[in-house]
C-alpha positions in Angstrom: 0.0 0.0 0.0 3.1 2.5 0.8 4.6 1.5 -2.5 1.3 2.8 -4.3 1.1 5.7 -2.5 4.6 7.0 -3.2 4.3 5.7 -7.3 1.2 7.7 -7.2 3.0 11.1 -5.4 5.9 10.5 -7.6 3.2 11.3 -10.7 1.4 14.1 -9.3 4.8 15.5 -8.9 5.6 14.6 -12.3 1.6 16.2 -13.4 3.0 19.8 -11.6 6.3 19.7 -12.6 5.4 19.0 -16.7 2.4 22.0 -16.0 4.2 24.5 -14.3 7.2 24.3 -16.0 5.7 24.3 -19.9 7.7 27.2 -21.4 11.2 26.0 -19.6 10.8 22.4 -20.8 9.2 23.5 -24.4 12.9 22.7 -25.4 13.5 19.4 -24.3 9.6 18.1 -26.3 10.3 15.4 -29.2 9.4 17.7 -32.1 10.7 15.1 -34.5 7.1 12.8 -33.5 3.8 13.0 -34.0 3.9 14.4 -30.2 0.8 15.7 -29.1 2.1 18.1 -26.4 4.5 19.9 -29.2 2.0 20.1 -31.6 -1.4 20.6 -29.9 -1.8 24.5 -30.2 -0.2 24.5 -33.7 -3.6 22.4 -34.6 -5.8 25.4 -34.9 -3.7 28.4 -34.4 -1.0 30.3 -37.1 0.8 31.5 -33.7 1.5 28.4 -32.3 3.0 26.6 -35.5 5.4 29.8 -35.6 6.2 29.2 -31.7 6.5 25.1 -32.4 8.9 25.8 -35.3 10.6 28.8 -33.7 10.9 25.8 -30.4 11.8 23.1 -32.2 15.0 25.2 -34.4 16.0 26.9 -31.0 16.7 23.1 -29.6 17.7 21.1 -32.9 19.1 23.4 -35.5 22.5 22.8 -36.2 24.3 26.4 -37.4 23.3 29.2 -34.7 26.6 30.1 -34.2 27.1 29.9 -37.9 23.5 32.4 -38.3 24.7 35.0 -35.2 27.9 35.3 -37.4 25.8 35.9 -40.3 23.5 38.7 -38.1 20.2 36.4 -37.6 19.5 37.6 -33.8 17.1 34.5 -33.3 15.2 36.1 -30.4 15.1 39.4 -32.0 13.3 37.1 -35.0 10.4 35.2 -32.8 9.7 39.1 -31.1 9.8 40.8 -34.6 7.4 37.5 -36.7 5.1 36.5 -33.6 2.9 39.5 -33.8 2.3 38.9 -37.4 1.2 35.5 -37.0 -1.0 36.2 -33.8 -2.4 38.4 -36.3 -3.5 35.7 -39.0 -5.4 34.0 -35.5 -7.4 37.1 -35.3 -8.0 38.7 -39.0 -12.0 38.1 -39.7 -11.0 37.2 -43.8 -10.0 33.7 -44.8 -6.4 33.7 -44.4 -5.1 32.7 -48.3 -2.3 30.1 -49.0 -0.4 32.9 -50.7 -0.9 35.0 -47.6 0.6 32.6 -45.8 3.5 31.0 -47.6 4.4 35.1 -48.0 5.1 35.2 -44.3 6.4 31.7 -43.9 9.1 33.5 -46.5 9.7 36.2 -44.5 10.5 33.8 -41.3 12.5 31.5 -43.2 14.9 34.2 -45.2 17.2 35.1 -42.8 18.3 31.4 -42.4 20.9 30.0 -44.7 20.3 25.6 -44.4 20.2 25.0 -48.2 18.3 21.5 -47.2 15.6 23.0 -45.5 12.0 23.0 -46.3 9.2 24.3 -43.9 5.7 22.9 -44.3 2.5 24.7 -42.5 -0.6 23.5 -42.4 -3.0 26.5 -43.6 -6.0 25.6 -41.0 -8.4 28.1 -43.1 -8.1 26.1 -46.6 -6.7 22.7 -45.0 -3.8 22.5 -47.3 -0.3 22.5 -46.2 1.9 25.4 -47.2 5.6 25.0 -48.4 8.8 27.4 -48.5 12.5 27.2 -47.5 15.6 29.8 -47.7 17.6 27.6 -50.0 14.5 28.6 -53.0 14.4 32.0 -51.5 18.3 32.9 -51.4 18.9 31.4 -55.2 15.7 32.2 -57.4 16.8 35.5 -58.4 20.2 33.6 -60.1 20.3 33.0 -64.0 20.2 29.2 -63.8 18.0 28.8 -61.6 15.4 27.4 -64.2 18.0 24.8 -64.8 16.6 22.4 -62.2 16.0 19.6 -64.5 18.8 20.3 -67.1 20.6 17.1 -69.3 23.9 17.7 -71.0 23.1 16.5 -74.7 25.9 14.3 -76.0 24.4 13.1 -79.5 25.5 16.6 -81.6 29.5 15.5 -80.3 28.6 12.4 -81.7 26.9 13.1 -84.8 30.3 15.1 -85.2 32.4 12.8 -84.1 34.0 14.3 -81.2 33.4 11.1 -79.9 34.4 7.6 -80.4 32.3 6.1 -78.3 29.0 7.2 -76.3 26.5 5.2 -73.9 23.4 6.6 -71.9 20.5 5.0 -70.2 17.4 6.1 -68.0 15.3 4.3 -65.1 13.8 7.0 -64.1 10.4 6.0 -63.4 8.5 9.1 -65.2 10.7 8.6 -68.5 10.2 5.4 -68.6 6.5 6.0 -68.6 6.9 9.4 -70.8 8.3 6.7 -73.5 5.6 4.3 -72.9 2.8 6.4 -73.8 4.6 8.8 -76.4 7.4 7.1 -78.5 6.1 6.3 -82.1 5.5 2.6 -82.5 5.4 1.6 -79.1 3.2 1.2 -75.7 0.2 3.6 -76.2 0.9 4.4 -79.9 1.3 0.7 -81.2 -2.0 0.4 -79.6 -3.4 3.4 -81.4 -2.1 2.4 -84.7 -3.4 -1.0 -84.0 -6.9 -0.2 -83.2 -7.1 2.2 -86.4 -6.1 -1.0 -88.3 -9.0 -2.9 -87.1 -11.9 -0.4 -87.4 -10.8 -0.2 -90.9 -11.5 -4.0 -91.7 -14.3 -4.4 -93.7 -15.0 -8.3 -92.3 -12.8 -8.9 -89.2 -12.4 -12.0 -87.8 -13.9 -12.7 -84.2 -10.5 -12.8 -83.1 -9.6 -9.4 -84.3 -13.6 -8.3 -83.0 -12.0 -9.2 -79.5 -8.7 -8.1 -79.6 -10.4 -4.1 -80.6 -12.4 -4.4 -78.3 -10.1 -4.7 -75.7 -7.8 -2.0 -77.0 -10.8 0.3 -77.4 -11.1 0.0 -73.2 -6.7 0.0 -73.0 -6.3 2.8 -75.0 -9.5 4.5 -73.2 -7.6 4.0 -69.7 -4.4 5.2 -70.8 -5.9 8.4 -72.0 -7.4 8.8 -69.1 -4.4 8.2 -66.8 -2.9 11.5 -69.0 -5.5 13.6 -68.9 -5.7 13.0 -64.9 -2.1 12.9 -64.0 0.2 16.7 -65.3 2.9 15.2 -63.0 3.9 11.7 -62.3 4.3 10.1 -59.1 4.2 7.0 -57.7 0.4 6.6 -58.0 0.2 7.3 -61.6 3.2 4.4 -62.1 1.0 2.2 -59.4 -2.4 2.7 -61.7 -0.3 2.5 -65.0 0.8 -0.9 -63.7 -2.1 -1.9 -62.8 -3.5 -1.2 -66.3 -0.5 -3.2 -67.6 -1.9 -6.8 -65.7 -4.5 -6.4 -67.0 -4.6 -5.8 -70.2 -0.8 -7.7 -70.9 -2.9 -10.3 -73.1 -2.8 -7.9 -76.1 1.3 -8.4 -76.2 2.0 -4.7 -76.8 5.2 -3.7 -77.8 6.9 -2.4 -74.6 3.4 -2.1 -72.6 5.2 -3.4 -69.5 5.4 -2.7 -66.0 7.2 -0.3 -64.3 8.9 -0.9 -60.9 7.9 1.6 -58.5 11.7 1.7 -57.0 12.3 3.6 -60.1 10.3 6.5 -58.5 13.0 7.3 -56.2 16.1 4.9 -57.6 16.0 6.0 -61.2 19.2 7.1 -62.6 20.2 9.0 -65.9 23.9 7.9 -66.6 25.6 8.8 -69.3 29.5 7.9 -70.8 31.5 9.3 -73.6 34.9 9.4 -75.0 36.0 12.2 -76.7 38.8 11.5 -79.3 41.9 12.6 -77.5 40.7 10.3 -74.7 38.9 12.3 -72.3 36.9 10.3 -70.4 33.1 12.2 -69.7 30.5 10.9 -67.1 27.5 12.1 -66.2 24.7 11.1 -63.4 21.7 12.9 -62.5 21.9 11.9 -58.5 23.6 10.1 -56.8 21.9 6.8 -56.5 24.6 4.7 -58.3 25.5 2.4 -55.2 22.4 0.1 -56.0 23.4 -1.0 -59.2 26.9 -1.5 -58.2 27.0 -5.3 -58.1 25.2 -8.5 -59.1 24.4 -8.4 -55.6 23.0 -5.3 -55.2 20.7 -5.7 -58.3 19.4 -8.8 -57.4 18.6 -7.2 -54.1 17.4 -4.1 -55.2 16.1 -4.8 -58.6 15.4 -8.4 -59.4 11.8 -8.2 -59.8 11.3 -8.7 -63.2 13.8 -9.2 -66.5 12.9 -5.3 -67.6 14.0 -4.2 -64.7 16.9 -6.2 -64.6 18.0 -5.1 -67.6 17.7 -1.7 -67.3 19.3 -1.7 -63.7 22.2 -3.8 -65.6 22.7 -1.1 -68.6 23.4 1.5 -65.6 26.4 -1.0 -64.1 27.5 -1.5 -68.0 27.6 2.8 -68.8 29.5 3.1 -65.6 31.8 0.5 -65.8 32.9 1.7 -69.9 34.1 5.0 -67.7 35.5 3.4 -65.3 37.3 0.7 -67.3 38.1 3.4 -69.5 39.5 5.5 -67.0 41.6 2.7 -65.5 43.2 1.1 -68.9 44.1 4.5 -70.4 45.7 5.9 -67.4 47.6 2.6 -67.2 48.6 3.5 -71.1 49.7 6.1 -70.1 46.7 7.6 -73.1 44.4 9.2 -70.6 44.3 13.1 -71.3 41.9 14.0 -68.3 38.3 13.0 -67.2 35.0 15.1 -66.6 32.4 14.3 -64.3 29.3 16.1 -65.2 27.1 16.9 -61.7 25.0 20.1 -63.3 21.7 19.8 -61.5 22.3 16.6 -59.3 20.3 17.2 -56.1 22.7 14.3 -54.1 21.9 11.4 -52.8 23.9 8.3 -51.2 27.0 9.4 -49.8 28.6 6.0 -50.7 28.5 6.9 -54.2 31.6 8.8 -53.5 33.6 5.1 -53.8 32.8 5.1 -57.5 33.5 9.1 -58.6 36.4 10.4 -57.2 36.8 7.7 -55.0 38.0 5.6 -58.0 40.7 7.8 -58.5 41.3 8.4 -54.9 44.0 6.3 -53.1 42.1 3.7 -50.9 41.6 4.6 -46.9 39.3 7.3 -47.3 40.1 11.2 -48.6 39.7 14.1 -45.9 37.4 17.0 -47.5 36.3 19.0 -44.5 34.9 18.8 -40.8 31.3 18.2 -39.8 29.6 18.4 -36.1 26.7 17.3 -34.7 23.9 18.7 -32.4 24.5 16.8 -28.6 22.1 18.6 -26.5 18.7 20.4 -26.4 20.1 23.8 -25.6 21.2 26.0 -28.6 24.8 25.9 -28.8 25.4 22.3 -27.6 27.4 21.1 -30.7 30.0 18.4 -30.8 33.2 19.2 -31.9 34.9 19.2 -34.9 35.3 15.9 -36.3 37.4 14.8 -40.0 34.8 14.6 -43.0 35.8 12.1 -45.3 34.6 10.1 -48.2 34.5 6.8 -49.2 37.5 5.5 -51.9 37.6 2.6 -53.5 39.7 -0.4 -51.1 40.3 -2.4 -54.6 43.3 -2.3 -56.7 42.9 0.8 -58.9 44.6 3.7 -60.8 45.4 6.6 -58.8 44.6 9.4 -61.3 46.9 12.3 -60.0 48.8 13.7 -62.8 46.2 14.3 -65.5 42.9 17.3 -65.0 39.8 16.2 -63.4 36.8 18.6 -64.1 33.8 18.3 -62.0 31.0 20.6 -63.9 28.3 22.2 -61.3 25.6 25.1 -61.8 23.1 26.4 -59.5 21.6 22.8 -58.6 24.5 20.9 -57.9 23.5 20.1 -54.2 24.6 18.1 -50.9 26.5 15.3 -52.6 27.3 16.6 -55.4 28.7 19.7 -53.1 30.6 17.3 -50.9 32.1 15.9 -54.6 33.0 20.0 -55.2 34.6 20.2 -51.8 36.8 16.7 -52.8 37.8 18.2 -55.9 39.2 21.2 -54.0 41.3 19.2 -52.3 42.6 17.6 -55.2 45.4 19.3 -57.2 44.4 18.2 -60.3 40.8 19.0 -60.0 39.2 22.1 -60.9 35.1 22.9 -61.1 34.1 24.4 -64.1 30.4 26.1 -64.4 28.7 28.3 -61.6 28.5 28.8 -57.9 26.8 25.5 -56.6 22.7 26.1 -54.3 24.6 25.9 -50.7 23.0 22.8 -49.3 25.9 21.2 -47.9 24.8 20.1 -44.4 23.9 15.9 -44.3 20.9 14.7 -44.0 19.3 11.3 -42.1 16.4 9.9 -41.4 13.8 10.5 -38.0 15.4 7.9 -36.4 18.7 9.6 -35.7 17.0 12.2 -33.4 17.7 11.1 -30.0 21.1 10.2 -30.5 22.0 13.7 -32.0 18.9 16.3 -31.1 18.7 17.0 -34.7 16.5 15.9 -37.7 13.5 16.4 -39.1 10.9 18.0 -37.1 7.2 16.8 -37.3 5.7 14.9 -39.7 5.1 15.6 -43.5 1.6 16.1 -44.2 0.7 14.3 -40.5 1.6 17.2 -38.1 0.3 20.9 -38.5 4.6 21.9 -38.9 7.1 19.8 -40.7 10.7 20.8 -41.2 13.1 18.9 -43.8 16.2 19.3 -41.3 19.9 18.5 -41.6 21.1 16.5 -38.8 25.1 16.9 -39.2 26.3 20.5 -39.9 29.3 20.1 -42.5 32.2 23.0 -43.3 35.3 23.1 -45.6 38.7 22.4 -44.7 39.4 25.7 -42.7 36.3 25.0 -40.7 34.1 27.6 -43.2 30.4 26.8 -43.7 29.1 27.2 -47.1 25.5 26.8 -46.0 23.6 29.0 -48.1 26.4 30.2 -50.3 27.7 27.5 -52.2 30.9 26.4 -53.6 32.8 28.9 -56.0 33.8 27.2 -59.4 37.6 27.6 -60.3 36.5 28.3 -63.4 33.3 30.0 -63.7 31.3 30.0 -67.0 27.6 30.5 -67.4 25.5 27.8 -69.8 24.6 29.6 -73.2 21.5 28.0 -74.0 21.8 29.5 -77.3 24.3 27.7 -78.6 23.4 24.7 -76.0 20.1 24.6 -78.7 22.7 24.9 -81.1 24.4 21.6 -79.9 27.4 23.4 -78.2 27.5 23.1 -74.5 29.5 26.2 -73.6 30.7 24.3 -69.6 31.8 21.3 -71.0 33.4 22.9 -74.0 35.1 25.5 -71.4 35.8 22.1 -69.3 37.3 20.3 -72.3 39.8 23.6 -73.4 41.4 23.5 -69.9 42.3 19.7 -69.8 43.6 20.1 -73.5 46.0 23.3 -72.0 44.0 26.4 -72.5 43.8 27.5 -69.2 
């Protein structure tokens, strides 16, 4: 009986101290859940998400001392913003989503995380509002529009510049782009087909069938364009779903699409130019997966399609590499590119197969990074080496020919990291423009209680979600770049003029310097 008496004092303690204490302890709350203390007010009130994201940074962000140097006064912000969003609580109009994502700008500006994305839910139309400095801080730059840009290879080879040339594309949305609008294939076979067999005076019962089946294919992949502008997973999950179905009618390349190519697909492409420069290109960094037979098996053995698309990545990156390795060894090689222009990142252990083939095995130092170790705002680890990953098999160590690395305005996270390697190389030199300035690492939710950093909230769950780095990462002399990006050695804008043209003014800038015009 005295032990339930004291377990039931020690809660009502517990009960006082959690209610008396609420502004102290709003700190130490796990913003990164679905926590219903953190979030509660922010569930009907434009105030409270400011104050739960204004919390949640104060405990989990990773550069304050980086922003004070910068002149963000952090308190000065939350005294300065509050009043305006108390104001949304109170104005008697429907507060618009363009009202709001105008003032979620103006909180978000002064911060420089290039990663970060903030996500309010807009309780007045019940959609959620998105913003984030990084967008804010590089809109107003000439390539900006260049988020989705492809070098185009085929007018070097239609010269021939080149002697040889491989690409390929997983990407899921290509994929399906091809499907349902390359001539004599998928959605167009079928049209061409069903045009042939309403023209047939006496058709066969056979053929009677197979139209009408088509009619009702052909009616459903119309409909999935007209009802899909962008594709995501669902349209590839109802594509495929049309696909079963209707896979009786044998249409040329009707097949399914696996849905790992929604966030795995890759766009790789090798060349050799005639003096043996050796040119890759990768649109993220999500080589690692088709690596090994292994790996694709793992990661890809579904179905042969798939297979064989995930094996044409492992064949276009291994013609570089082997390239790399046989012409160095011949003493032929004249340099190498390695085209990153609009790669958002992606797997850190990509690194092993870049510059990390080139690298001497044991790892190559490009900076420092620290973590977040406590709730309060300046606990930080301390500086700890930043290296990446080489390659531990034998290999040639490419040190005495150029290395370009070509990077615009979207070159981001990994394929900053890769900038900040080739800085530390002497025979490496970027080529292009200023990279975004989203160098800090990412992780997953999971990571939060071992480092008090990481995403905070929810997407689309909680009222406030924020895409957060969890490791803050800086340059060799223990600079950040967050929000400013990486400085090309040799800066040269992209005249899509001539790009139109088929002349690719950064790679042709990138391709002077390795033959000695410097």
């Amino acid at each position: 009986m005295v032990k339930h008496k004291i377990m039931i004092l020690g809660a009502l303690m517990l009960m006082m101290s959690v209610t008396s204490c609420h502004k102290e302890s709003d700190g130490m709350l796990s913003y990164v859940y679905n926590d219903d203390m953190a979030f509660a007010g922010a569930k009907k009130s434009y105030a409270e998400e400011f104050k739960v994201f204004w919390n949640a940074m104060n405990s989990t962000y990773s550069l304050w001392d980086y922003e004070e140097a910068c002149g963000l006064d952090w308190d000065e912000h939350y005294r300065v913003m509050l009043p305006k969003f108390e104001a949304l609580d109170t104005t008697t109009s429907k507060v618009s989503d363009e009202q709001l994502k105008k003032l979620m700008e103006e909180m978000v500006a002064p911060l420089h995380d290039g990663h970060m994305k903030v996500s309010f839910m807009n309780h007045a139309t019940g959609n959620y509002v998105k913003t984030g400095p990084g967008i804010i801080r590089n809109e107003e730059r000439p390539d900006f529009m260049l988020t989705y840009f492809v070098p185009d290879l085929q007018p070097y080879y239609d010269r021939q510049e080149l002697v040889e040339l491989k690409e390929v594309n997983t990407d899921a949305e290509e994929q399906y782009k091809r499907i349902m609008n390359a001539d004599g294939i998928g959605l167009s076979w079928a049209q061409d087909k069903q045009k042939e067999l309403i023209n047939k005076e006496l058709p066969t019962g056979a053929e009677a069938t197979t139209l009408y089946h088509l009619d009702r294919l052909i009616a459903k992949l119309e409909e999935l364009q007209k009802k899909y502008s962008k594709v995501t997973q669902k349209t590839i999950e109802e594509y495929n779903a049309v696909v079963s179905q209707y896979a009786f009618l044998n249409v040329p390349y009707l097949e399914p699409i696996n849905t790992i190519f929604c966030e795995n697909g890759i766009e790789v492409k090798y060349a050799l130019f005639k003096d043996n420069i050796a040119y890759f290109y990768l649109s993220s960094f999500s080589l690692t997966p088709y690596m090994s037979a292994e790996s694709i098996n793992k990661n890809f053995g579904t179905d042969k399609q798939t297979m064989e698309l995930a094996k044409q990545v492992n064949q276009t990156y291994s013609a570089w590499f082997q390239a790399v390795q046989r012409l160095h060894k011949e003493k032929k090689l004249k340099g190498v590119i390695i085209d990153l222009r609009s790669n958002p990142g992606g797997l850190v252990s990509d690194s092993y197969y870049l510059l990390g083939s080139m690298l001497p095995k044991g790892g190559f130092q490009i900076g420092y990074t620290r973590y977040k170790r406590g709730p309060g705002r300046y606990d930080y680890s301390p500086f700890m080496p930043s290296t990446i990953y080489t390659m531990d098999t034998e290999h040639e160590i490419v040190d005495d020919v150029p290395i370009t690395l070509l990077v615009n305005c979207w070159s981001v996270s990994m394929s900053e990291a890769t900038s900040l390697t080739a800085k530390q190389m002497p025979n490496a030199r970027l080529v292009g423009s200023r990279t975004w300035g989203g160098i800090c690492a990412l992780s997953d939710a999971t990571d939060f209680s071992a480092n008090y950093a990481g995403h905070i909230g929810v997407e689309n769950t909680t009222p406030v979600y924020v895409y957060l780095p969890m490791v803050a990462a800086f340059d060799m002399n223990k600079q950040s770049l967050e929000g400013v990006g990486i400085e090309p050695d040799i800066p040269v804008e992209l005249d899509e003029d001539q790009h139109n043209n088929g002349h690719d003014t950064q790679l042709e800038r990138a391709l002077q310097y390795i033959r000695g015009e410097r």
